[in-house]
N, C-alpha and C positions, 0 to 999 in steps of 0.2 A: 663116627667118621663117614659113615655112609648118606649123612643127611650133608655135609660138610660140601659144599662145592668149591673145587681148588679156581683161582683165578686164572684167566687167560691172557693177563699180562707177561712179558719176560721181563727178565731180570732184571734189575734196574741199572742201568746206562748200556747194555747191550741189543742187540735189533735183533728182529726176525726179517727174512728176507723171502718177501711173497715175489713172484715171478716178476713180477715189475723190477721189481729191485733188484732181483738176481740179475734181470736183463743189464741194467747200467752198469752191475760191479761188474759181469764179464766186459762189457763193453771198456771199462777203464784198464781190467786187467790187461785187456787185447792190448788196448792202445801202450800200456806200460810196458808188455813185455815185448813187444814191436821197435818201439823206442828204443830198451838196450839191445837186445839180438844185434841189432844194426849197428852197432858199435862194439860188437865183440863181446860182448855179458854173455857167462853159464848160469845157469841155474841149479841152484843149491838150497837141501831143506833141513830141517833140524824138528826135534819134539819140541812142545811148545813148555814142557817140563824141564828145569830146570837147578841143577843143587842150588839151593839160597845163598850160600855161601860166592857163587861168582859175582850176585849181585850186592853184597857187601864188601867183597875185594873190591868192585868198580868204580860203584856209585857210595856207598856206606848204607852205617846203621840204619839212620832215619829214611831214607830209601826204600828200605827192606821192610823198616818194621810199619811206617805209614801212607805208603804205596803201591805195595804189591799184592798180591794175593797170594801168603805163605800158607804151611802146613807142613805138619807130620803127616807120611804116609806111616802105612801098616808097619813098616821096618824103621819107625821113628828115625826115618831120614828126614830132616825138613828141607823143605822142595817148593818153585815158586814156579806160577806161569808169566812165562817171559813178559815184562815189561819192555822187552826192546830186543833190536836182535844183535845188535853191536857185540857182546859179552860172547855169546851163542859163535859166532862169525870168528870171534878171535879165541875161541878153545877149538873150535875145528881147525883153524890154519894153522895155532902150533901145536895140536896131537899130530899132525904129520906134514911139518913144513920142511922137513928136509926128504919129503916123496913129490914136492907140488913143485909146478913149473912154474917161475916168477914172470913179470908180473901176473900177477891173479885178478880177472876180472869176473867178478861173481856177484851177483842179483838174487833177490827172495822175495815171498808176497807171501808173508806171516800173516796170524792173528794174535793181538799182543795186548795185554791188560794190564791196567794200571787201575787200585780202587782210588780217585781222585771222585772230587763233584763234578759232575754233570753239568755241560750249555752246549751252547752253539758250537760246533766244530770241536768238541770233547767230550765222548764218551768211556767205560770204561774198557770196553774193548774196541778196536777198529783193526783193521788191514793197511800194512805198510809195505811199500814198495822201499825195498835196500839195496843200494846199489854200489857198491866201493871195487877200490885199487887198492891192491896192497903190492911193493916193492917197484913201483912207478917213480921216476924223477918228481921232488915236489912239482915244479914250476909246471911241466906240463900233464901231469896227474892231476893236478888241480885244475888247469884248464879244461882239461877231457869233462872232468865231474858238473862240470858247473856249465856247458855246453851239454851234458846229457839233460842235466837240468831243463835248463833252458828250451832244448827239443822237445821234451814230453810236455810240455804248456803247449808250446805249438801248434803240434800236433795232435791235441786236445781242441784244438779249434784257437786260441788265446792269440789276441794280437799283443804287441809290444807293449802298447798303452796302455792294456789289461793291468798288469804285474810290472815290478821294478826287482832288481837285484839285490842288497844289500852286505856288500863285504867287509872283514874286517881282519886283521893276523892278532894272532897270541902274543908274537914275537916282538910287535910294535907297543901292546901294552905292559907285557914285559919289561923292554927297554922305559917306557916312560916310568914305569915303579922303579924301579932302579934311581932314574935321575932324580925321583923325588925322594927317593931312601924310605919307601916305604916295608917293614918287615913281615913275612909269610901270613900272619894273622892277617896286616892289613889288606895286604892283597889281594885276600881270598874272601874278607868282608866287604871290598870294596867295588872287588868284580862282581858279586850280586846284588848289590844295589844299584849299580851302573844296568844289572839286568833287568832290573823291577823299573827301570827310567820312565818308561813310556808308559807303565799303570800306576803313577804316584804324580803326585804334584811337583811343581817346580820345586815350591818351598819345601815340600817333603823331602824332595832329592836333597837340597841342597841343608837341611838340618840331617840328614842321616848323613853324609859325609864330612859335616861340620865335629859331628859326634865322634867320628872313626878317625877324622885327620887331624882333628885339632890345627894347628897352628898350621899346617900344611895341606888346610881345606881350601884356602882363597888360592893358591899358586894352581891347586889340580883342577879345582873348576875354570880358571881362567885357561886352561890346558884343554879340556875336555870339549869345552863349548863351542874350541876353534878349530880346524882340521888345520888352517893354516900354523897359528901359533902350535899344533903340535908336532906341524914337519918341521918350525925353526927350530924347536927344542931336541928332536932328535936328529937334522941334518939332512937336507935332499936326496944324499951320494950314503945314506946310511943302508947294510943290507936288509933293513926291516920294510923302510921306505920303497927302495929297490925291488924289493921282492911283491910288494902289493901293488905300486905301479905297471910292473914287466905283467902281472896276472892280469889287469886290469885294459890294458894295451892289446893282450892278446885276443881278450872277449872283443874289442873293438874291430880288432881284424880279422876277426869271427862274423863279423857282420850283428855282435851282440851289443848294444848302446844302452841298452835301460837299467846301466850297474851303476851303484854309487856306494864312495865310502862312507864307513859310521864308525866310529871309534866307541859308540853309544851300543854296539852289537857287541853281547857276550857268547849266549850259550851254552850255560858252565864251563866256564872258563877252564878248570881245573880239570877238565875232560880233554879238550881240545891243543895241539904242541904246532897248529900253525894257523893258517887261514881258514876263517870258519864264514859261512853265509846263513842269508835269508831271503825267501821270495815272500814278497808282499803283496796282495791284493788293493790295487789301484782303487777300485770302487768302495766309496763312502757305505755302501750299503753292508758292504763284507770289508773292511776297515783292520784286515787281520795276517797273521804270519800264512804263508801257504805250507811250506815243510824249508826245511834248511839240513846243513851238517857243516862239516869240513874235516881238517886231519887230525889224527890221531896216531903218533909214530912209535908212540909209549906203551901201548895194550898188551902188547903181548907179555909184558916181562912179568906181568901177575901171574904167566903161568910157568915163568922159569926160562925163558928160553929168549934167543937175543932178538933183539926186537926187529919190526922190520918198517918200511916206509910204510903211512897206509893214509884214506882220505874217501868220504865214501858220502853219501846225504840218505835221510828217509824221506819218502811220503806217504802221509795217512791218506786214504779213503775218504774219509768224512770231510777233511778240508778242501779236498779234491772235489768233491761231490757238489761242496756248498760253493766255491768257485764256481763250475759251472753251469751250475743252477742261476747265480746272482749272474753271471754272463748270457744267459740263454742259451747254453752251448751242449747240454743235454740233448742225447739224441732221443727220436720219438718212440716210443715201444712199438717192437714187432715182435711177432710169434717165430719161435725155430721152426714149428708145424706150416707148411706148405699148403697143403691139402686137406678139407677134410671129407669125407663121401658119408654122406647123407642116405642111409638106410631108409629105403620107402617101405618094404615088408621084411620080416623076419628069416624069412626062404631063404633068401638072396645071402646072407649072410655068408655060406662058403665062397661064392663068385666075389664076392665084395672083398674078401679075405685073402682071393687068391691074387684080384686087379692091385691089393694094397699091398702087398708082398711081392708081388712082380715091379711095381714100383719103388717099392723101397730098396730094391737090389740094386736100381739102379739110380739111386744118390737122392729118393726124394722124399721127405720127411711126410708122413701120409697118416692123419689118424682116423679113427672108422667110428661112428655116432652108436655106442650100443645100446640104447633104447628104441623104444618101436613110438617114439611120442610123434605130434604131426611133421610134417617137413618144416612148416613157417619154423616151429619151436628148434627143430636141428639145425638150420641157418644161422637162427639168432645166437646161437652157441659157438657156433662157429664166427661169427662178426663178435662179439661181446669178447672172444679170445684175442681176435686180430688176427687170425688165419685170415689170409689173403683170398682163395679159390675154394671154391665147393666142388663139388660132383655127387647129385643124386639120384641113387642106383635104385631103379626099380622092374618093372616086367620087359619095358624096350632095351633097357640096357642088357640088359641080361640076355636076349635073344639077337640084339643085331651087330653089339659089342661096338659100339658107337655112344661114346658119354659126350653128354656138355657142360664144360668144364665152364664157371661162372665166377666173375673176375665180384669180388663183394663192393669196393671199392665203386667202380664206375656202373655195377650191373650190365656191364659187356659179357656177352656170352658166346662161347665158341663148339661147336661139335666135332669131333675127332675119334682118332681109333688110341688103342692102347700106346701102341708104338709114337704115334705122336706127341704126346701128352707131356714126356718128359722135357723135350724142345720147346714146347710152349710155356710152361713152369719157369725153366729157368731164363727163357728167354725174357720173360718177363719182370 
């Protein structure tokens, strides 16, 4: 074992996050949790632990057994890291939903795992921003959610033309199984193919549904293909119709135009009890889902207790990331560190300690070079970080208490007293 060198890879589909990186996830977190605050979102957290068993009440077996990451712990409980926080969000609301004040607007920015294959915008762990209403009106709960949406792209830098919206209700594909009298089996086989649409061939699509409907394959395609022919078949004045309309209307007088319906949008079906969406990535180059949700009114009663309105979206990190990467819309890296002061001899060190301390008292992030290497070399350390300013402290500084604070960027240099220093920092 001692000859053995372990590798310095992590784990496979998860990151390591060197300052760079951490810079951009804070920087999205900011923007995320900026976004809901503003619209009245708390913030709410959970272990990332989980019984196995929530996740087989929600999602099922095959879920549980080729998705997640299970285990026995020591007390041969078996126990899963959350693959999502939905599950998590609805056993906290009903252990104590007759202590919580309705509607409940609550936000989280998990870390959440799923063992799936590995590409572009899917790893096995990522960070999800959750954002849901529980016990909100649907009509404008729904509106709220898909407007917060909509803000945090924005506000991410995202013009309208970036992204598009894509909505779709339960309730209307519902009603159209119905009129084609299709039974539970077929439903539930047919809303998953209708989900696979857009990763399968045309012919594909239309032999696995020829498969599932037999005789009532030609009437549902001729159904599906049209948004028109599937308002005549369920009726303009229908409340399903009505109800995606009025939603659809309201974004417009939101000032939100880049929505459109799709009757072709699932997202497990069998999870969802109204309007469920997707945001898409406009550009060819990122050609992909951005995050999506919608409502869920049924959750709770897996845990016994009566159910309540609810309607909520996630976003991953990683899609996030890859979005505004393919946009340009990454901000530039910069250092938290302000200042750094440039040690000329080792003497100086308590003075240098005391100037950095008296600065920091007073709001300015200041760190101190602790080698005795040349100056050029403690500069370059300080530029190669992205620290904006230097200060190097040596026998004048020390006797006349006058530094020159040294901008790296432009090599503008300024001289000053202690008491100055912090006005010039931030002023700049």
């Amino acid at each position: 074992m001692a000859d053995k060198k372990l590798s310095t890879e992590p784990y496979k589909g998860v990151r390591d996050f060197y300052p760079e990186q951490m810079f951009l996830q804070k920087y999205l977190f900011e923007k995320m949790r900026q976004t809901v605050e503003v619209f009245g979102y708390e913030e709410y957290g959970a272990s990332i632990l989980e019984p196995a068993e929530l996740y087989r009440a929600k999602s099922g077996e095959e879920i549980v057994n080729e998705q997640t990451y299970t285990f026995l712990d020591r007390g041969e409980r078996e126990v899963t890291l959350r693959p999502e926080m939905t599950p998590t969000l609805a056993r906290m609301v009903a252990q104590k939903k007759r202590d919580l004040t309705f509607p409940l607007r609550w936000y989280s920015l998990p870390n959440l795992f799923r063992y799936e294959r590995t590409q572009r915008g899917r790893l096995r762990e990522h960070f999800q921003l959750n954002v849901d209403i529980f016990g909100g009106e649907a009509g404008e709960s729904d509106l709220e959610i898909l407007t917060v949406a909509y803000t945090l792209l924005k506000n991410l830098g995202a013009k309208d033309s970036d992204f598009r919206i894509i909505v779709n209700n339960r309730k209307i594909a519902d009603r159209l199984f119905e009129r084609i009298e299709l039974n539970d089996e077929q439903k539930y086989k047919i809303c998953k193919v209708i989900d696979k649409r857009n990763k399968i061939s045309d012919g594909e699509f239309k032999d696995a549904v020829k498969t599932l409907l037999a005789e009532k394959a030609d009437r549902f395609l001729e159904i599906v293909d049209s948004n028109k022919k599937l308002v005549e078949v369920l009726g303009e004045q229908s409340p399903e119709v009505k109800e995606l309309t009025g939603l659809i209307d309201g974004l417009y007088a939101n000032g939100i135009k880049n929505v459109k319906f799709s009757q072709n949008l699932m997202r497990g079906f069998d999870y969802y009890t109204g309007m469920v969406f997707e945001i898409f990535d406009t550009d060819p180059k990122n050609s992909r889902s951005l995050f999506g949700g919608g409502r869920f009114d049924e959750l709770l009663k897996i845990f016994g207790v009566e159910s309540a309105p609810a309607v909520g979206f996630g976003a991953g990190d990683v899609t996030l990331l890859d979005f505004l990467e393919t946009h340009n819309l990454l901000p530039e890296y910069q250092s938290a560190t302000e200042l750094y002061i440039c040690r000329l001899e080792a003497k100086f060190a308590k003075e240098i300690n005391r100037l950095a301390s008296n600065l920091r008292e007073r709001g300015v992030n200041v760190a101190v070079d602790l080698t005795d290497r040349k100056t050029a070399e403690q500069i370059k350390t300080a530029d190669k970080k992205r620290i904006p300013f230097v200060l190097c402290f040596g026998e004048d500084e020390a006797k006349n208490k006058k530094y020159k604070i040294k901008r790296l960027a432009t090599g503008e240099e300024v001289e000053m007293g202690e008491k100055e220093i912090v006005n010039f920092l931030k002023r700049k």
